[in-house]
C-alpha positions in Angstrom: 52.1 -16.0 -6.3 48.9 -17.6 -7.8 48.2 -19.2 -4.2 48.1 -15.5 -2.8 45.9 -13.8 -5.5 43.6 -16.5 -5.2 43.3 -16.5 -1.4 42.8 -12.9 -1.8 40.3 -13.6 -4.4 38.5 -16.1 -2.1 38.5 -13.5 0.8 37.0 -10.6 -0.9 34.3 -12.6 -2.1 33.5 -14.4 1.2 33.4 -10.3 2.4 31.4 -9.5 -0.1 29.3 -12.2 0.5 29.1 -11.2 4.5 28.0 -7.9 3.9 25.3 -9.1 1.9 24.2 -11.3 4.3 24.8 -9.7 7.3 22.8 -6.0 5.5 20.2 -8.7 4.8 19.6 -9.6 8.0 19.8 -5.6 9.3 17.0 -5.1 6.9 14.6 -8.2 8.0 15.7 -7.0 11.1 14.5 -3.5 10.9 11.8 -4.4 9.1 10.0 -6.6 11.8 10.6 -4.0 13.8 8.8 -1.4 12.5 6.0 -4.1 12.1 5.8 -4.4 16.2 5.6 -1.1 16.2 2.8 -1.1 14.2 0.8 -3.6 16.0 1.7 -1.6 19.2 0.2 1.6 17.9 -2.7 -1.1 16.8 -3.2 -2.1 20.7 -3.9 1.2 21.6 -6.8 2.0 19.6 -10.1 1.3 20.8 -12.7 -1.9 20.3 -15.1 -1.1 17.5 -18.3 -2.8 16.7 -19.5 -2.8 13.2 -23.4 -3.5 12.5 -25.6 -2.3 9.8 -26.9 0.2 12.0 -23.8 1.9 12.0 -24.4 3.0 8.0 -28.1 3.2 8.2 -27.7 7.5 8.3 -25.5 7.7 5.5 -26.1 8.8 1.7 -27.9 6.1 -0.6 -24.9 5.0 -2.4 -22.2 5.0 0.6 -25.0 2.8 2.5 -25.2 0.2 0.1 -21.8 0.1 -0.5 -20.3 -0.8 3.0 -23.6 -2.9 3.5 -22.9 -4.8 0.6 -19.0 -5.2 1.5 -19.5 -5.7 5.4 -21.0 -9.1 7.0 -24.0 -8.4 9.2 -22.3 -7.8 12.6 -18.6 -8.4 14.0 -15.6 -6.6 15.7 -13.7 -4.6 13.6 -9.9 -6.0 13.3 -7.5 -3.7 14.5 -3.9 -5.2 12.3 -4.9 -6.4 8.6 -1.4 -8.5 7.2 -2.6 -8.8 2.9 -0.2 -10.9 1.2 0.4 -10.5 -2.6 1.8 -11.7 -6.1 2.0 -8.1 -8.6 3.9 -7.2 -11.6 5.1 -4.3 -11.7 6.3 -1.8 -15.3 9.6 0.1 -13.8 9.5 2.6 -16.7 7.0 2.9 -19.9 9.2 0.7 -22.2 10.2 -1.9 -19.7 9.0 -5.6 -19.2 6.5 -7.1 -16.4 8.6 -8.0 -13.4 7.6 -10.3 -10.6 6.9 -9.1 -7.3 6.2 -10.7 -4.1 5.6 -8.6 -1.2 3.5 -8.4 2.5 1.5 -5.5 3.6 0.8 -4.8 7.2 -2.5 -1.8 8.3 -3.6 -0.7 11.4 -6.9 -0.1 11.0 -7.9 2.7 13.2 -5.1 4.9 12.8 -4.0 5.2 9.3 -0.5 3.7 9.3 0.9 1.0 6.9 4.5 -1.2 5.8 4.7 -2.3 2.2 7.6 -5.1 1.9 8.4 -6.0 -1.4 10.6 -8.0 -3.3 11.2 -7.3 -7.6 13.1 -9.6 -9.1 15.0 -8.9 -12.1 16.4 -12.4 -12.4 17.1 -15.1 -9.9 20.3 -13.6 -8.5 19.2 -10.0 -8.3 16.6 -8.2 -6.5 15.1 -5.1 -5.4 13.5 -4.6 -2.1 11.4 -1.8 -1.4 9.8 -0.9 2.1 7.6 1.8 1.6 5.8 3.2 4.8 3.3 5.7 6.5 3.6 5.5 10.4 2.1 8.3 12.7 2.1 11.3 9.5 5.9 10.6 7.9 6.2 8.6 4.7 9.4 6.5 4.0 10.2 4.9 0.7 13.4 2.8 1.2 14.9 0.9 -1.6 18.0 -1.7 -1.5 19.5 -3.5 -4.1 19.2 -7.4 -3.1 18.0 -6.3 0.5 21.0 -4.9 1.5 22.9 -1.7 0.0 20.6 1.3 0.3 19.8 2.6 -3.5 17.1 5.4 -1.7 16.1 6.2 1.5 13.6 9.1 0.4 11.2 11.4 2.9 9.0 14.2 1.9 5.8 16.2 2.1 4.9 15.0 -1.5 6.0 11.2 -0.1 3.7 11.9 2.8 0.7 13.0 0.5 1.6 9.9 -1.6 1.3 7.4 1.2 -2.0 9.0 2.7 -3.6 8.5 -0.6 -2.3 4.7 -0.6 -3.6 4.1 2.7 -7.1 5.2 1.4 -6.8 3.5 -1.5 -5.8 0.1 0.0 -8.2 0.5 3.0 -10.9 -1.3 0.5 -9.1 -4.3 2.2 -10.9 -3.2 5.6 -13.6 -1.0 4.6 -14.5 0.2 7.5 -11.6 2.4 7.7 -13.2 4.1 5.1 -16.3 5.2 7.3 -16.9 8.8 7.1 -15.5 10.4 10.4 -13.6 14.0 11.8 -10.6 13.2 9.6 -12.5 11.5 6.8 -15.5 13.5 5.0 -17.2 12.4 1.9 -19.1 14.2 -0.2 -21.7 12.9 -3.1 -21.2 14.3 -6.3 -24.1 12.1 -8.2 -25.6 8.7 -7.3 -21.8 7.1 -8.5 -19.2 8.9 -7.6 -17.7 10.9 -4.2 -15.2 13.3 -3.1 -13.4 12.6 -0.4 -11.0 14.6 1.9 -8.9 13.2 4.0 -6.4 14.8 6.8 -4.3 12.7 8.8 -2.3 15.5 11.4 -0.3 18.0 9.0 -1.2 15.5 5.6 -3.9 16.0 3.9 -5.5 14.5 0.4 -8.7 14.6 -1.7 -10.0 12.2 -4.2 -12.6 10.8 -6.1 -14.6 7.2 -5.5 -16.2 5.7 -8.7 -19.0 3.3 -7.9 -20.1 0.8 -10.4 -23.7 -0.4 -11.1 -23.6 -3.0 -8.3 -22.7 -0.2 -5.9 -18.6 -1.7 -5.5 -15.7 1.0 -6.0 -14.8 0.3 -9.5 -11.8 3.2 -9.0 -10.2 6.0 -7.2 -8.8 8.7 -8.7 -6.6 11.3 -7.1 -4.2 14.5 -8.1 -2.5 14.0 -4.7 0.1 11.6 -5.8 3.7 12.5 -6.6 6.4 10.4 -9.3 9.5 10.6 -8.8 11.3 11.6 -11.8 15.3 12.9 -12.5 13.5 16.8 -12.0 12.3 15.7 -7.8 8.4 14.8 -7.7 6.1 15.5 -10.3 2.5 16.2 -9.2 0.4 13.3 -11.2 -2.8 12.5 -11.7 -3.0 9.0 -10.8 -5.8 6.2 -10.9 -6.8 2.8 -9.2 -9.0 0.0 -10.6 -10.6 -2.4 -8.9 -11.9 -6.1 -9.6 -12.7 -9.5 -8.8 -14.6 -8.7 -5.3 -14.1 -12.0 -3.1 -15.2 -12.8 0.6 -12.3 -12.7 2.6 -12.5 -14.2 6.6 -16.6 -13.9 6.4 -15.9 -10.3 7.1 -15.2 -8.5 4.2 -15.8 -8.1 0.1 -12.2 -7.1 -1.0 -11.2 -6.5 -4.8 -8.7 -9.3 -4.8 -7.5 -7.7 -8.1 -6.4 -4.1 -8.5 -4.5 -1.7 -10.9 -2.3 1.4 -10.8 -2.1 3.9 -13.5 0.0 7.3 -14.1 -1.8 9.7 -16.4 1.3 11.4 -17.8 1.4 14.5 -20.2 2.1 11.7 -23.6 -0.2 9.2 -22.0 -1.9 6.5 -19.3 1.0 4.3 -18.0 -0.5 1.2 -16.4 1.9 0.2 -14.2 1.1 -2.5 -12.0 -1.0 -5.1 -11.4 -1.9 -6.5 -7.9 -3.7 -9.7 -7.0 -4.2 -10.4 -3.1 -3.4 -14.0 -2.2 -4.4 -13.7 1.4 -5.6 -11.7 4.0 -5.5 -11.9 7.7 -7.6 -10.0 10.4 -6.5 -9.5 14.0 
């Protein structure tokens, strides 16, 4: 009797350990998937030349900021892969967690993969693939890469995403050019509104320049928390720091912050610092 219960015993967990494994792989799986597809849509866009002479028309400040971010003359890289080490506050009165995760941008079109990794200890984990490809946001979130915990899409998600491809496009600033989907207006000599519409999503914010003429923060009401009541309209913040030379290309804040400003107070929630980038 003891022989069979602990054959059983041994067989559910070597199930249990299979269907870990095997919805680990499904998600890696997926996951470089949806990367190809992303450097597909990346092939299609078109060959873009950046030189000073591409800013030299625009307002004081926005001229001396992509001149002072931008190296003199190169072609613009379609795919941008940024690796990076964060911690990350899961609620007001929790601890730092670890977080290791790989983000991958096409540049022309705005469309991005966030794959992350939050460890709670060294058993557990939680990995998150948030997304914005061709308009439609996707927040997914499995428990150790594997059982789905949320698999969340939304108008307020796509808003959300929109704004974080802005936000993060200080990776590759070129994105952030002014174009048809992209205007910016100047409020004063240090800060601009921007409005930005990306097929049925659209966003605004504000861009905070510092005295050296580098985005110190963004600012936007155009971000959504989830919370037990659906998503909460929040105002929400980035800060940037610690502008480094990345591939002789670009100056990139290889330190940022994110911030709720909820109704009893800021919430600074994570902390980013970009280990590497590569340009294709």
């Amino acid at each position: 009797m003891k022989k069979v219960a602990f054959t059983a015993l041994i067989s559910v967990s070597l199930l249990f350990l299979f269907l870990f494994w095997g919805g680990s792989l499904l998600t890696e799986n997926s996951i470089a998937n949806k990367v190809d597809r992303l450097k597909e849509i990346s092939n299609t866009s078109p060959t873009v030349i950046f030189n000073k002479k591409t800013v030299a028309n625009l307002p004081r400040p926005l001229k001396k900021y992509f001149t002072m971010v931008t190296s003199n003359s190169f072609k613009v890289p379609k795919f941008v892969t940024v690796i990076q080490k964060a911690e990350i506050k899961t609620s007001t009165k929790s601890k730092w967690l670890p977080v290791n995760a790989v983000e991958y941008f096409t540049t022309y079109y705005p469309n991005y993969l966030w794959d992350a990794e939050l460890h709670t200890n060294k058993y557990f984990w939680v990995k998150t693939i948030d997304s914005y490809v061709e308009g439609a946001g996707n927040m997914i979130i499995k428990f150790n890469s594997s059982i789905t915990i949320s698999d969340a899409k939304s108008i307020e998600i796509n808003k959300s995403d929109l704004f974080r491809y802005f936000s993060e496009a200080v990776v590759f600033p070129t994105s952030m050019l002014p174009n048809d989907s992209l205007k910016w207006n100047m409020l004063d000599s240090n800060i601009a509104e921007i409005k930005y519409k990306h097929k049925s999503v659209s966003i605004v914010a504000k861009v905070f320049f510092n005295e050296n003429g580098l985005i110190e923060k963004i600012l936007t009401n155009d971000k959504f928390r989830s919370t037990e009541k659906g998503y909460v309209q929040t105002p929400y913040t980035v800060y940037y720091s610690n502008y480094k030379w990345f591939d002789n290309k670009y100056i990139v804040p290889s330190h940022y912050e994110l911030e709720w400003d909820l109704p009893d107070g800021k919430f600074r929630y994570a902390k980013f610092d970009i280990q590497k980038v590569i340009y294709e």
